[in-house]
N, C-alpha and C positions, 0 to 999 in steps of 0.2 A: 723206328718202325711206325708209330704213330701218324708223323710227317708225312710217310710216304702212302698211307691207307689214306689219308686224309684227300692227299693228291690223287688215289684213285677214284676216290669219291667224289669227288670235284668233278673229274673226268667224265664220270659213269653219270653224272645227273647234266651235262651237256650233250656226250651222243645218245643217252637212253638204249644204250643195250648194254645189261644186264648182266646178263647173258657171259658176255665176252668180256667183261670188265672182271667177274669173277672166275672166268680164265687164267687173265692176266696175275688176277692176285695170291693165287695160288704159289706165284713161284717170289715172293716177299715173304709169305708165311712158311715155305719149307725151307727157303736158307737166311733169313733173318740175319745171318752176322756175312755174310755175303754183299747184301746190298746195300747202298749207299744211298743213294738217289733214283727214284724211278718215275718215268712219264708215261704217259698212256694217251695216243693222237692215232682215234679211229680205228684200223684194225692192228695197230702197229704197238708194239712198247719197246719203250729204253730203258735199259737197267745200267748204273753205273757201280764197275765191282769196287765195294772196298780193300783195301790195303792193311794188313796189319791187325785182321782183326783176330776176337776170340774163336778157339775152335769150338765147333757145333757139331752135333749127330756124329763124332766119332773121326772128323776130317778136317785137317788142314785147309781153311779157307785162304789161306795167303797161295795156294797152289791153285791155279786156276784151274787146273784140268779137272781136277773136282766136281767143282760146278759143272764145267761143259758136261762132261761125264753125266751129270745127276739128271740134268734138264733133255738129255737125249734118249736115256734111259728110263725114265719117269713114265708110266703109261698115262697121268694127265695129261704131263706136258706134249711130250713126243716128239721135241725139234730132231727130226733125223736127218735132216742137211744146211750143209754149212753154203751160205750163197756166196758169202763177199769178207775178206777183211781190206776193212780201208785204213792205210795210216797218213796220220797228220802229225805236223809240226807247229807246234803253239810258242815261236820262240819266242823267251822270254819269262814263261808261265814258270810258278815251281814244277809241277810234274811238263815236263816238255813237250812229250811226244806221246801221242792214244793210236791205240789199236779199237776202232768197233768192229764188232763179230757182227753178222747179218743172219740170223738163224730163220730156219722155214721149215713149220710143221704142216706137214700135207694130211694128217690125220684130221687136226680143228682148221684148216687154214689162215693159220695164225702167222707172226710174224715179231722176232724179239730183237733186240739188238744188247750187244754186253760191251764197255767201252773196260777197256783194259789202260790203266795210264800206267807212261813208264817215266821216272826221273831225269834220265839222262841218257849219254850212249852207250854209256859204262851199266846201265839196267837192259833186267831183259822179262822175257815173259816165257813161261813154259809152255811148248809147243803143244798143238791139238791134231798133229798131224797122222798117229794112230788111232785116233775118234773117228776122223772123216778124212777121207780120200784125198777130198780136194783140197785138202789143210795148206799140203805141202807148198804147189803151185804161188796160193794167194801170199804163204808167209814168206816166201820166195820176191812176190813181188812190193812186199812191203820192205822187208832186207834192203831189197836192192832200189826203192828209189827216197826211203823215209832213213836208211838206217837201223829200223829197229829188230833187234838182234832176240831169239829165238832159241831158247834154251832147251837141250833134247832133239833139235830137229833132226832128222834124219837126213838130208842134203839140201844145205843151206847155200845154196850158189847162186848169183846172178841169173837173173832170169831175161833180163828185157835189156838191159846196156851188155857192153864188151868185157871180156874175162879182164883187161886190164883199164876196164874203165876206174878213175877216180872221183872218190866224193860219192854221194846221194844227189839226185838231179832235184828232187823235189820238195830237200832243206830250205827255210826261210833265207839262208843265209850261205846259200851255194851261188857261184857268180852268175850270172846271166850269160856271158862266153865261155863258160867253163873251165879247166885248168888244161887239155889233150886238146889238137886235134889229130884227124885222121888222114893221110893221103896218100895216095900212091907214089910210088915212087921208080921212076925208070930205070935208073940205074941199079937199084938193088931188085925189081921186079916184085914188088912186094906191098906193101899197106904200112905203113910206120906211121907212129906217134909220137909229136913235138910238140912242145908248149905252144900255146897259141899266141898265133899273131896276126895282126888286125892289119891287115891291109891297107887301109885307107883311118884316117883319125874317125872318130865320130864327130858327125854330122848334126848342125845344130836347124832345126825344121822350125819355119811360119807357119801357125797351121792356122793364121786367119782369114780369110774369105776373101778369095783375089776379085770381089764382084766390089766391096766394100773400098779398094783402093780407087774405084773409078770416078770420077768428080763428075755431078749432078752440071748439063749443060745447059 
């Protein structure tokens, strides 16, 4: 806790408002076994949830909905809409794959972000999808192109690829031609899917400067 007041303070004597720094810090001091890590860059802060930690005020901090819950609820705080989750894949990392939340309080016109990390594919996160509306949609499209899987949601399906698409398209470690394609087909009158096949071998490209092969007359 220390560390991360420290960092605000840091923060708060480079953009000089005040103001908004003691906004921000408001929400390190009401869930303290919550937070991990926190930055503060202008009107924006990042909070990284811890994992595993002790309980506080009566709550399951290992439960993420919690927090959301507490920070939407709060009359300080007041994030009442969810803008964005984006997920990524860190392959490689121990914790693999993060989910950050995009929160926007139209009350201070503030702006938070909570990175939720998840270990594997076999982890998941508790859904936010009874919080805000638009839960469902974004954890829909993190599902469907990161893999990461969403505990409690209410309907978890494909959003943006095919009901029998395979893989996650936007895995470190998903192929560049993918595993299906798609085409039609006359004889059955229909759309079917077959392993992919490359047409022609890959193509090995000069990409040096056909001015430079010209000899100086």
């Amino acid at each position: 806790m220390a560390a991360i007041l420290k960092t605000f303070h840091q923060r708060a004597q480079q953009s000089g408002n005040d103001q908004l720094t003691k906004h921000f810090m408001q929400i390190p001091f009401l869930f303290p076994a919550w937070i991990e890590k926190a930055i503060l860059r202008k009107r924006q802060a990042r909070f990284v949830v811890r994992r595993g930690a002790t309980p506080v005020i009566g709550t399951d901090p290992s439960d993420f909905r919690d927090l959301v819950n507490a920070i939407r609820l709060s009359s300080l705080l007041s994030y009442s809409q969810l803008i964005d989750i984006c997920g990524t894949d860190e392959l490689g990392a121990e914790n693999r794959f993060r989910a950050a939340y995009n929160f926007l309080s139209i009350r201070n016109g503030t702006r938070i972000q909570l990175h939720h990390n998840v270990k594997d594919e076999f982890d998941s996160i508790p859904s936010i999808d009874r919080l805000y509306g638009s839960a469902n949609w974004l954890e829909r499209e993190a599902y469907d192109m990161v893999g990461i899987f969403f505990e409690g949601s209410r309907d978890l399906r494909r959003i943006l690829t095919d009901y029998g698409f395979r893989g996650h398209p936007m895995r470190k470690d998903f192929p560049l031609v993918g595993y299906l394609e798609l085409r039609y087909d006359i004889t059955k009158r229909r759309l079917v899917y077959e392993p992919v096949s490359l047409a022609q071998e890959y193509r090995f490209y000069d990409f040096a400067s056909s001015w430079e092969q010209i000899v100086a007359l």
